[in-house]
N, C-alpha and C positions, 0 to 999 in steps of 0.2 A: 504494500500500500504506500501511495506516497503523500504527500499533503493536503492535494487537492482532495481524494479520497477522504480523509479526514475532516475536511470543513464538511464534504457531504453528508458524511454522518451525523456533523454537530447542528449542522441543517436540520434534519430530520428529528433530531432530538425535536429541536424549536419548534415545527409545523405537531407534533407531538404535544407539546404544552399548548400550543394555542390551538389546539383542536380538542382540547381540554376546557379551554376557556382561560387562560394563564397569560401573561405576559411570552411572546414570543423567541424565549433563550433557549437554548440548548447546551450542553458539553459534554465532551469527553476525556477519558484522560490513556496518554497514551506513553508505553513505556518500549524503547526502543520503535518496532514498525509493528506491533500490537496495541491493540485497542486493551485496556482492562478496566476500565471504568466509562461507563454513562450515565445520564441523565438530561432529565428538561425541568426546566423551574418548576416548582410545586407554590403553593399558597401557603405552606408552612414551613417556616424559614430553617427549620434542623433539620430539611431532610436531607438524606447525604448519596453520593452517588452511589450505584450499584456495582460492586464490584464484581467481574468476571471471571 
């Protein structure tokens, strides 16, 4: 995967939240060229991302 790939993801997160009803953010977290965390904004500010 390369970067661009990555925003794509963190995209999706975001269209994620806001098909939710949420503010439109997204992230991931990513450790060498693996993904192991995601998320999209929640309404409750401790939630934390999911790890893979």
């Amino acid at each position: 995967m390369n970067h661009e790939d990555f925003m794509r993801l963190a995209l999706e997160q975001a269209k994620l939240a806001k098909s939710a009803g949420d503010l439109p953010f997204g992230a991931i977290v990513v450790q060498g060229d693996k993904v192991v965390g995601k998320n999209e904004l929640k309404t409750i500010p401790s939630v934390k991302s999911r790890i893979m």
